[in-house]
N, C-alpha and C positions, 0 to 999 in steps of 0.2 A: 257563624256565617260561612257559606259555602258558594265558592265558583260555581257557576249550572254549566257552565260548557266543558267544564273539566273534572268536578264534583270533589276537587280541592277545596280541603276545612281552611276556614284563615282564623288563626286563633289569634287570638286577644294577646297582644306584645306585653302584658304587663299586670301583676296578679288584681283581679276585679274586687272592689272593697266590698262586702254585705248589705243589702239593701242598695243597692246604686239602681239608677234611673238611667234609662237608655229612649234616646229619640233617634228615630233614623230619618236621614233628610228624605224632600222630597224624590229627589231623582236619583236615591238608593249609592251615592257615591261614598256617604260617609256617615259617621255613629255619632251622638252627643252622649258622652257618657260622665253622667253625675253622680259625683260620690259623696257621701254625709259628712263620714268624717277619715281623714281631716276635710272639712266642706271644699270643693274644687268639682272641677269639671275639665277633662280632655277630649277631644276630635281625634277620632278613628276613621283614618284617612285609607280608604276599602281599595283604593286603586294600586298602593303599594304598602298597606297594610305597616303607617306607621303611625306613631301618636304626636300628637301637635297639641301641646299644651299649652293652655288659654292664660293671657298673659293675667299679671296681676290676682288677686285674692276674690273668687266670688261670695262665699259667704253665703249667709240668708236669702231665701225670695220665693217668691208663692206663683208665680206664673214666668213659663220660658214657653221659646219661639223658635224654632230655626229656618233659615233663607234656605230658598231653595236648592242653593248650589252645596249648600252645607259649609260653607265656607262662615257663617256670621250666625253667633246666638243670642239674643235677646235674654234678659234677664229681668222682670220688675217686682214691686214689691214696694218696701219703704226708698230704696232707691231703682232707679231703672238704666241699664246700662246696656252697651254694645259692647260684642265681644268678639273681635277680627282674628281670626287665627294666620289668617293668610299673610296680615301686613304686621302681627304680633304685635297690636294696642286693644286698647280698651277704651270706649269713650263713655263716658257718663252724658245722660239726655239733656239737655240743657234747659234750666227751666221747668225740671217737672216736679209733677208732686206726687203721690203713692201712686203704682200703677197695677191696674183689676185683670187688663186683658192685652192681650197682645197681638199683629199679627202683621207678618211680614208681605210686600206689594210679588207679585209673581216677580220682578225681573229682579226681585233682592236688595234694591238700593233704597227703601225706603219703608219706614216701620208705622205702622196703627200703635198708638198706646190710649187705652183709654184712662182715665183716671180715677181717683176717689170720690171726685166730684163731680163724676160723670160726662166731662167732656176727652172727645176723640182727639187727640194732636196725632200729626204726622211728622215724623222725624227722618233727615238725612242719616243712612248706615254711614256714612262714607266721612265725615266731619260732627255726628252730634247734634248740630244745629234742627230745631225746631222752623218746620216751614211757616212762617206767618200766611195768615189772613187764608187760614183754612181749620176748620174748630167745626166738629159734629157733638150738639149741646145734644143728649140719649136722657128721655123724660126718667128711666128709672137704668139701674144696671144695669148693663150687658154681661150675657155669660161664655158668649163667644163671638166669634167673627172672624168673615173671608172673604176674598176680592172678586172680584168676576178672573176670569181668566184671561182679558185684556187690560186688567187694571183701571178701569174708566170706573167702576164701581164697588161699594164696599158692603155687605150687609149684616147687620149685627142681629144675632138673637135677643130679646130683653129678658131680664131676669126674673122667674115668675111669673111670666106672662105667657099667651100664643101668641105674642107680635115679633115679628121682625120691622127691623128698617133699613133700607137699604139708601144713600147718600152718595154724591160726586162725590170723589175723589178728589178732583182739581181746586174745587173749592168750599168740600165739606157740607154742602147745600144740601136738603131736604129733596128726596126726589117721591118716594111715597112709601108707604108699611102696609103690610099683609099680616093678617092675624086670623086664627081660629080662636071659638066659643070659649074651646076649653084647651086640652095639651098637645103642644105641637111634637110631633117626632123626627118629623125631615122635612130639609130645604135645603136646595142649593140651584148655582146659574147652570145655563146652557152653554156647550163649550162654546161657543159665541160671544155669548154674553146677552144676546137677544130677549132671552124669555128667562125666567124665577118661577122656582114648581116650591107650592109647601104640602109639606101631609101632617093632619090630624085630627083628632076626635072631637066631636062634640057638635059641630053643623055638621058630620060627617061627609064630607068632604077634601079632595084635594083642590088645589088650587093652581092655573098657567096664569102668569101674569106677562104683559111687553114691558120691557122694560126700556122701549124707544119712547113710547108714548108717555106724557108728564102727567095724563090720570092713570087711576087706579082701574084700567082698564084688567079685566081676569075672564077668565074661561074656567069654571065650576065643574069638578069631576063628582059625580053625587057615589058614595061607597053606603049601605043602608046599614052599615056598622060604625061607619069612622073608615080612612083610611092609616096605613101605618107605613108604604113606602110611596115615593115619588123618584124616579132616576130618568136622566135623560139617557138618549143610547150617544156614543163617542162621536157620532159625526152629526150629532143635533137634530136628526131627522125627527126620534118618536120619543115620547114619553111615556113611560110605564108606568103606572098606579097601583097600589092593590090596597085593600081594605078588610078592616074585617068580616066582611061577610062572603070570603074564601074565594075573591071574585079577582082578576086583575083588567084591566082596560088598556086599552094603547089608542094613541094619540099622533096625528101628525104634529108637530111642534108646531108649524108654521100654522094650517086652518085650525087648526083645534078639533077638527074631525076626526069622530072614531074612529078605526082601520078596523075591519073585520067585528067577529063578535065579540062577547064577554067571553073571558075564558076562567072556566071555572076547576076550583079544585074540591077535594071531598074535606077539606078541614085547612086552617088558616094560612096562608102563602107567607113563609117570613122570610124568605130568601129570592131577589130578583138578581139578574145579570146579565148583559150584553156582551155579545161574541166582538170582537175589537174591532169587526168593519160595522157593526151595527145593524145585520140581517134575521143574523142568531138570538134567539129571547131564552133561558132556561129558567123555571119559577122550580121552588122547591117548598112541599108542606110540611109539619110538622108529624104526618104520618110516614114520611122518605120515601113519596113519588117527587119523582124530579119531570118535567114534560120540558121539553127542547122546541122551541115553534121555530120555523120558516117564517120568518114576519111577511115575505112575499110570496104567496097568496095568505099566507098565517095560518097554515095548515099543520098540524104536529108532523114532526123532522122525527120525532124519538120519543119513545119513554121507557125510561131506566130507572130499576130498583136501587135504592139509595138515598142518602139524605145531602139536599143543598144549600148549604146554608158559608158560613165563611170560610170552613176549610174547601170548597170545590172552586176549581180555577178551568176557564176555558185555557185552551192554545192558543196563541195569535192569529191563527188562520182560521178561527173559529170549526175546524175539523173534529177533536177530540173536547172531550170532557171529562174532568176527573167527581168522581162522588163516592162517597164514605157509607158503607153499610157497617152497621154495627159499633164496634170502638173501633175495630182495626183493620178492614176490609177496602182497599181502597178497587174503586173498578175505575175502567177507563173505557169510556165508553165513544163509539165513533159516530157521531150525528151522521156524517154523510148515509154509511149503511145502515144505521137504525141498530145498530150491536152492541155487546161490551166486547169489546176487542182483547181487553187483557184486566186477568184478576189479582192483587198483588194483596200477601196478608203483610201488614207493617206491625209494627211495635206498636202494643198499645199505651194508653187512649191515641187516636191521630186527631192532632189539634189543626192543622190544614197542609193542602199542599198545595203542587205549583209546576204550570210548565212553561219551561223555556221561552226562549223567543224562537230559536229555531226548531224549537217541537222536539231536542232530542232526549232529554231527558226529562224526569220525573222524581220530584222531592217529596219529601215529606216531614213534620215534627212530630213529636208526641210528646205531651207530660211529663216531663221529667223521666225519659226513658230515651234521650238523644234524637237523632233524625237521621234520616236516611235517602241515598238516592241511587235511580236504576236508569241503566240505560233502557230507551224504550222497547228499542228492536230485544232487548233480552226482557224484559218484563211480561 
């Protein structure tokens, strides 16, 4: 792990066991780091770079969680427990039975465990305690599951199926499922919570669903292959489709009206991404043309030679962009003037990079060949 404002390594306080499992929380404060044997697990606390060991013996378990603030891990399995680094206890769930899935409420105080026998409880982090008279009965397994980002709802994938279901929160209640024919690949809320986007193959189509309204009201994106992503952009405004037929669509969120044309590529788009205010679209093919749109009027901003896919990361200001030609090529390229601004060769393979918040530097990893970072003005 490395500072970006300072490009200080913070190395690991303490020799790492073989095979250990690392989760990093959501808001990137802190590391869950799980070792086999002896079985345990520690919290790598990134803000002063110490370890905080979780109290009591973890042992076995087949699914973990961690809250957002990285302060609480979730553990289930034949038992299912919480595990407080902050207040150093442990509480076991009260009342449960084996648990399949996990997943923590955004504000952290409050746990999804689904069980063996297919019902969702909801448990207090804070005391153990099982909230009564809220139970989401899921007709087959679930294989995952995630909240809206108000916490009003919660939606689960099922297991071997194209369906979701999505359910209150408050009271576990039924609110409605989306499903494709045949395999689902993506879904998730709008930062709102307003609308639910799925992508998948087989009625080929994507799908915008309200998730005010108590029907299955949807708005049908038709891809004449299937589609394979759905994203909303960060301030909720559009939603981006693409499919296999090398096409992508954008979407007002709110009317469900197309903006602009179809924007097409010469071979399959696997990589979509939003510039952080939501104006910047960049699609990336599997050939390494990357096209950068203006979504207002939606007229190409850029096109640069390279491939976009998970190692390319916009700036905050959605000004630059980083893309990967080759193994170890990274360009940077600057949407406003339509350029690559600066060419950097890195270590190879470069598995991704990443820029700052205030834009001044530039990361990179690579495969087992370390990582590296440049000041921009020198790159």
């Amino acid at each position: 792990v490395w500072r970006t404002e300072s490009g200080e390594e913070l190395k690991f306080p303490a020799e790492i066991a073989p095979d250990s499992r690392f989760v990093l929380s959501s808001r990137g404060n802190s590391v869950l780091v799980i070792q086999p044997r002896p079985a345990g697990a520690r919290l790598w606390d990134l803000t002063d770079n110490t370890l905080r060991d979780l109290p009591g013996e973890m042992g076995a378990f087949a699914v973990v969680a961690l809250s957002p603030d990285g302060m609480r891990v979730a553990t289930g399995g034949t038992t299912a427990r919480v595990w407080d680094a902050g207040r150093g206890v442990v509480l076991s769930l009260t009342n449960s039975r084996p648990v399949t899935v996990l997943a923590f409420a955004p504000e952290g105080d409050e746990l999804l465990a689904v069980q063996d026998n297919r019902e969702g409880r909801f448990w207090s982090t804070l005391d153990g305690r099982r909230r009564e008279g809220a139970v989401i009965k899921y007709p087959v397994p679930p294989r995952s599951a995630r909240f809206s980002a108000d916490g009003r709802l919660v939606a689960a994938a099922l297991d071997q199926t194209a369906r979701v279901q999505i359910h209150y929160r408050a009271t576990g209640g039924y609110k409605f499922s989306v499903s494709h024919s045949a395999l689902m690949f993506d879904y998730g809320f709008s930062p709102k919570g307003e609308y639910f986007a799925i992508a998948g193959w087989g009625d080929l189509q994507a799908r915008i669903y309200s998730t005010k309204d108590n029907k299955d009201y949807r708005q049908r994106i038709v891809h004449e292959s299937g589609a394979n992503h759905a994203l909303f952009s960060p301030d909720g405004r559009f939603l981006a489709t693409t499919g296999f037929d090398y096409k992508l669509q954008l979407r007002a969120a709110g009317s469900h009206e197309r903006i602009g044309p179809v924007i097409e590529h010469n071979s399959l788009i696997e990589s979509v991404t939003f510039g952080s205010d939501g104006r910047l679209l960049a699609t990336g093919d599997v050939d390494g043309v990357v096209r950068v749109w203006d979504l207002q009027p939606l007229l190409p901003a850029a096109i640069a030679p390279g491939n976009l896919d998970s190692k390319s990361s916009f700036s905050p200001d959605g000004r630059l962009l980083t893309t990967v030609q080759g193994s170890n090529q990274i360009r940077l390229v600057d949407v406003i003037k339509k350029k690559v601004a600066a060419t950097i060769d890195a270590r190879p393979p470069v598995t991704r990079t990443v820029l700052d918040v205030g834009g001044r530097w530039i990361g990179q990893s690579s495969l087992g060949n370390g990582a590296q970072v440049w000041r921009l003005r020198d790159a």
